[in-house]
C-alpha positions in Angstrom: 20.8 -15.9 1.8 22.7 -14.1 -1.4 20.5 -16.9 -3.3 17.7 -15.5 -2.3 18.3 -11.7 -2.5 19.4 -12.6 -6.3 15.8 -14.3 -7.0 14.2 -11.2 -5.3 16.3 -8.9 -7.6 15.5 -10.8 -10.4 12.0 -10.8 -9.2 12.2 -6.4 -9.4 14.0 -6.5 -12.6 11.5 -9.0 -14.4 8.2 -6.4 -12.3 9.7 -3.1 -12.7 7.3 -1.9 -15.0 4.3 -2.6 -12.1 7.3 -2.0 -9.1 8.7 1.4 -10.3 7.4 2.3 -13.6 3.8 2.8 -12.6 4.3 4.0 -9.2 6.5 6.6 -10.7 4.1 8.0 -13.3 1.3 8.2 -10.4 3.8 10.3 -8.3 4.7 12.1 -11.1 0.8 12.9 -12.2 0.0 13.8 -8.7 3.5 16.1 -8.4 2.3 17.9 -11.4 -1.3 18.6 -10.5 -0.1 20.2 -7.0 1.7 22.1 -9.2 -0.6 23.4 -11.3 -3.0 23.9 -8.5 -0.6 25.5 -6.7 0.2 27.9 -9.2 -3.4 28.9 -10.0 -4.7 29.4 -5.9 -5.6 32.3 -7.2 -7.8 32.1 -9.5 -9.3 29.4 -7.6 -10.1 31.5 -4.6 -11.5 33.8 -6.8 -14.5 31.9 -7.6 -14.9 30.9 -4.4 -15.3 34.5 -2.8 -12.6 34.1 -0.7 -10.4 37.1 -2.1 -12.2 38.9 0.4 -10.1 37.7 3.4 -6.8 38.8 1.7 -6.1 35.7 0.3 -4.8 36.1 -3.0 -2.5 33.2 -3.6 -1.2 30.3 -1.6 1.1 32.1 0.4 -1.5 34.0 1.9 -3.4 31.1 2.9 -0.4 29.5 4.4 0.3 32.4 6.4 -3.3 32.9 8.2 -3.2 28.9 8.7 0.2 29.0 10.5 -1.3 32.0 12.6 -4.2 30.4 13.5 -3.3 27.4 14.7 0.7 27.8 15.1 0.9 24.5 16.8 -1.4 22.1 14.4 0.5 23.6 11.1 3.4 21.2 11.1 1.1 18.0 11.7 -2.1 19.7 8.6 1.0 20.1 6.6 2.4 16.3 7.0 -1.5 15.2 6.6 -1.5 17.5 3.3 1.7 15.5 1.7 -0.1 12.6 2.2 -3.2 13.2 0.5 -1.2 14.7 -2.2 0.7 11.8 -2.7 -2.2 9.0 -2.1 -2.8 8.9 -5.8 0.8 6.6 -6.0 -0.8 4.2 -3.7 -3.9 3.4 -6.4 -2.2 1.0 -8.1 -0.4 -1.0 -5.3 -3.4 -3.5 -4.9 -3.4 -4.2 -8.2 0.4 -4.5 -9.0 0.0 -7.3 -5.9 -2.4 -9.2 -7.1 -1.3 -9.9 -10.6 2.4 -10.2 -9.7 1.8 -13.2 -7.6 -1.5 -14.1 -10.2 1.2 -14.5 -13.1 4.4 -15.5 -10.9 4.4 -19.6 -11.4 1.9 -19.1 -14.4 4.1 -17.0 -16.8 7.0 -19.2 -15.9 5.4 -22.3 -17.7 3.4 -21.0 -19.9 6.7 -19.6 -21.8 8.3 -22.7 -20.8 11.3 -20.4 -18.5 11.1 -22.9 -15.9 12.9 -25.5 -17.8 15.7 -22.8 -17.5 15.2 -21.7 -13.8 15.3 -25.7 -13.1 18.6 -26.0 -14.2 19.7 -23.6 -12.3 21.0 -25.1 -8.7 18.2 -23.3 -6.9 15.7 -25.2 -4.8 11.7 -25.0 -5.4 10.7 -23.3 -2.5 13.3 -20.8 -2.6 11.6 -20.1 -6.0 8.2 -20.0 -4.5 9.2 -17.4 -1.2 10.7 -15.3 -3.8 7.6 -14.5 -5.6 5.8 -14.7 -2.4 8.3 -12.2 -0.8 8.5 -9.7 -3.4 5.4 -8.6 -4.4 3.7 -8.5 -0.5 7.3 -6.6 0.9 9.2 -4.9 -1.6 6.6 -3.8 -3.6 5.1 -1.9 -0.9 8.3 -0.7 0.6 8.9 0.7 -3.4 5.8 2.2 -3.5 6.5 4.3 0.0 10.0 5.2 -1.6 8.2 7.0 -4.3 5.4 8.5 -2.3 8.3 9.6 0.0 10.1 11.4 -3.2 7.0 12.8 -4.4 6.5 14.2 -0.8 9.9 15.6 -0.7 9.6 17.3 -4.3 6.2 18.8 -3.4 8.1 20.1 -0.5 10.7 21.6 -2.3 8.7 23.1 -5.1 5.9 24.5 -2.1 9.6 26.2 -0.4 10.3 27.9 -3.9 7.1 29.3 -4.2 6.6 30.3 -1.3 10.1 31.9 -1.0 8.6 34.6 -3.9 5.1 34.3 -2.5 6.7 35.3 0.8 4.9 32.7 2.7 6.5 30.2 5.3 9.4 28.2 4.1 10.4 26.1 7.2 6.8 25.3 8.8 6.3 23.2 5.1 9.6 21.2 6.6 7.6 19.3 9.4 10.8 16.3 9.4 10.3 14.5 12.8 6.4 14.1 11.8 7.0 13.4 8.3 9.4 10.6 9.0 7.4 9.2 11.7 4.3 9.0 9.4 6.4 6.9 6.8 7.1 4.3 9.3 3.7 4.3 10.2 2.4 4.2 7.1 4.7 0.9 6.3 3.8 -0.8 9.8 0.3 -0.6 9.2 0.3 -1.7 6.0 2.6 -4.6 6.4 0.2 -5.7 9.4 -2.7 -5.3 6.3 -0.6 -8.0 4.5 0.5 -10.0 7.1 -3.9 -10.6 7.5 -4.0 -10.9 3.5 -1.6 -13.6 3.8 -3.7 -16.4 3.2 -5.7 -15.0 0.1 -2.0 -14.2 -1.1 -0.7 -17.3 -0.7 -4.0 -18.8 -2.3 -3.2 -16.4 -5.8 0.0 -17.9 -6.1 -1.2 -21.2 -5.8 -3.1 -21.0 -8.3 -0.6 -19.4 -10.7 1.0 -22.6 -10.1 -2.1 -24.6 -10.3 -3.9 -23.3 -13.5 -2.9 -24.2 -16.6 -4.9 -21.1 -18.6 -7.2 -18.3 -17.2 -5.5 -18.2 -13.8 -7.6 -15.0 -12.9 -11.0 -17.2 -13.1 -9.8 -19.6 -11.1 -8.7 -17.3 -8.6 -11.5 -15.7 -8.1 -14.1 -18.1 -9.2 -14.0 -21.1 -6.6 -13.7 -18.8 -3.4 -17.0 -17.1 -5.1 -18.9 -20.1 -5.4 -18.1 -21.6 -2.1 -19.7 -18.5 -0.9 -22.6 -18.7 -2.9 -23.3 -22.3 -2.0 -22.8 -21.9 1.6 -25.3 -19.2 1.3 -27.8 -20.9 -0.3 -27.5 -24.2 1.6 -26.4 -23.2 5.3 -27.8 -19.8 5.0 -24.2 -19.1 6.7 -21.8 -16.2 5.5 -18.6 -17.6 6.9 -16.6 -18.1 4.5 -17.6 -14.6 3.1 -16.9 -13.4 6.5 -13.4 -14.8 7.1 -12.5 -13.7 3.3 -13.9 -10.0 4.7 -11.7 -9.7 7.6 -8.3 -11.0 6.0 -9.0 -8.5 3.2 -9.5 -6.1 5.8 -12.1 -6.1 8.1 -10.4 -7.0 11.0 -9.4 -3.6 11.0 -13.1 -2.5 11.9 -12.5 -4.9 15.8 -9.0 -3.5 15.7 -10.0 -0.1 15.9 -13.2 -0.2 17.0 -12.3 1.8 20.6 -10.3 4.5 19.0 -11.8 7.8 19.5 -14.0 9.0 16.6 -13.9 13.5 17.9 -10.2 14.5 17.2 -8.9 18.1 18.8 -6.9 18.9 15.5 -4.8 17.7 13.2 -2.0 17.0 15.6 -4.4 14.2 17.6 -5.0 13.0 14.5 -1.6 12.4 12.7 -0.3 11.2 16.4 -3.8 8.8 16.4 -2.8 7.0 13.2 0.8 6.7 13.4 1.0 6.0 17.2 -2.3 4.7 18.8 -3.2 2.9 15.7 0.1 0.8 15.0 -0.1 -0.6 18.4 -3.7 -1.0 18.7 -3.3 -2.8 15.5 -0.5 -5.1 16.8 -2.1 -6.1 20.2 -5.1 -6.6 18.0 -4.0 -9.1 15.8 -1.3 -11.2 18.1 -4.1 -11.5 19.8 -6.6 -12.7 17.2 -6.9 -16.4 16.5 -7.8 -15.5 12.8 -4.8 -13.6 12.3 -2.4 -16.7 13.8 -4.7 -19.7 11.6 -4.4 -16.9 8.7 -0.8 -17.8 8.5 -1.1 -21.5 9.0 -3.6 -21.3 6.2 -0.9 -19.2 3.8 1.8 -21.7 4.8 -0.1 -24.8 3.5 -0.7 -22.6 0.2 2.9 -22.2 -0.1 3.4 -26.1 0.6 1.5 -26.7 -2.1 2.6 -24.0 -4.4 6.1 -25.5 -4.2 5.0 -29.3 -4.5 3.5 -28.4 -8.0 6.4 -25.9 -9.1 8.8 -29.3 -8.1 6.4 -31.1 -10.7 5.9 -28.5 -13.4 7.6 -29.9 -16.6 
């Protein structure tokens, strides 16, 4: 077990730039345009008319919102952190798929693994390392910024509105804010616990291809569908691809209710309703159980070549 947290640290040091760096620099572009937006609401409003309510900067907006509708503040203010902070979640998809893309591949084509092989650490230790990594911590990294970001746009929001004389503790939502982080992370591990299979196919590949591992990722899977297409006049395998990319989400949720009271239903919709509808879903789902059969026999074989990699 301390093997294998030492090749996953080594696995963050060696990504950092696409694990911390970038997620860091999205959070921190997205931290400073609230703050510019928030410091000109003003001005904004102006040219929008609205300076005839009595709105002259955020404060005042605050203020009519939290009178309005006192009890779905706390729940449009823990919906507003998130949109403000979505902008760190851009890159995530990315950062995924070329971590695992260039995982087995770098390692050879620099000729490292003639290093890593003399260290005593076993092949498919190795391989769930690079596998682990990228689909678990990097998310889970990812959330830690958004989180920060969340809390700083917080804090800055408090200052301002402490000389804007607007409400300081409503903008402190905690019960809601920490339950939407743990929603947020459910759901999206379930989103890679279905992307499983097309994971485990990228990293086979890295440890497959010899050069231009991104064509051959993307290549053969693109074919087969264009052949099946023009032969069986099927869709298939561009159907199964669909739904472990995401689509299953669509028979997942395909009962939840589309009217919502407020932002309160909403919020409590997508971090209650939708985590378990989304886990009864899919343990139920034959796709989702052959899915990780699929992903295992990618891994098989992703650590049968690393074991003959020279």
């Amino acid at each position: 077990m301390n093997t294998f947290v030492a090749l996953v640290k080594r696995e963050v040091l060696d990504g950092k730039n696409g694990y911390i760096r970038v997620p860091v620099i999205l959070a921190g572009l997205t931290v400073l345009l609230v703050i510019c937006s928030s410091l000109g609401f003003g001005n904004m409003l102006y040219f929008d008319g609205m300076e005839h309510e009595g709105i002259e900067n955020l404060a005042d907006a605050m203020n009519k919102a939290a009178a309005r509708e006192p009890d779905e503040f706390p729940a449009a203010i823990t919906i507003g952190y998130w949109m403000m902070s979505v902008l760190a979640w851009v890159a995530l998809p990315f950062v995924i798929f070329f971590s695992l893309l260039g995982a087995l591949y770098e390692e050879r084509r620099d000729r490292s693994i003639l290093f890593w092989k003399s260290m005593p650490v076993s092949d498919w230790q190795e391989v769930l390392a690079k596998f682990f990594t990228p689909i678990v911590v990097a998310p889970i990294a990812f959330l830690g910024v958004a989180i920060v970001a969340q809390l700083v746009i917080a804090v800055f929001l408090s200052i301002l509105m402490v000389f804007q004389g607007g409400p300081v503790l409503d903008l402190w939502p905690v019960g809601l804010m920490i339950t939407s982080w743990f929603g947020v992370l459910s759901h999206f591990l379930i989103s890679m616990i279905w992307a499983l299979p097309l994971l485990a196919w990228v990293l086979f590949v890295s440890a497959y291809a010899s050069r231009m591992p991104f064509l051959w990722a993307i290549l053969p899977p693109f074919v087969v569908m264009i052949v099946e297409e023009l032969f069986l006049d099927s869709h298939v395998i561009a159907s199964w691809v669909g739904t472990h990319m995401g689509g299953w989400q669509d028979g997942a949720f395909r009962d939840m209710p589309n009217d919502f009271d407020g932002p309160r239903d909403l919020l409590m919709a997508l971090v209650n309703g939708l985590q378990w509808q989304g886990l009864s879903y899919s343990f139920a789902n034959p796709q989702f159980w052959l899915g990780i059969v699929i992903a295992g026999g990618f891994l098989w074989g992703a650590v049968e070549l690393r074991k003959r990699a020279i």
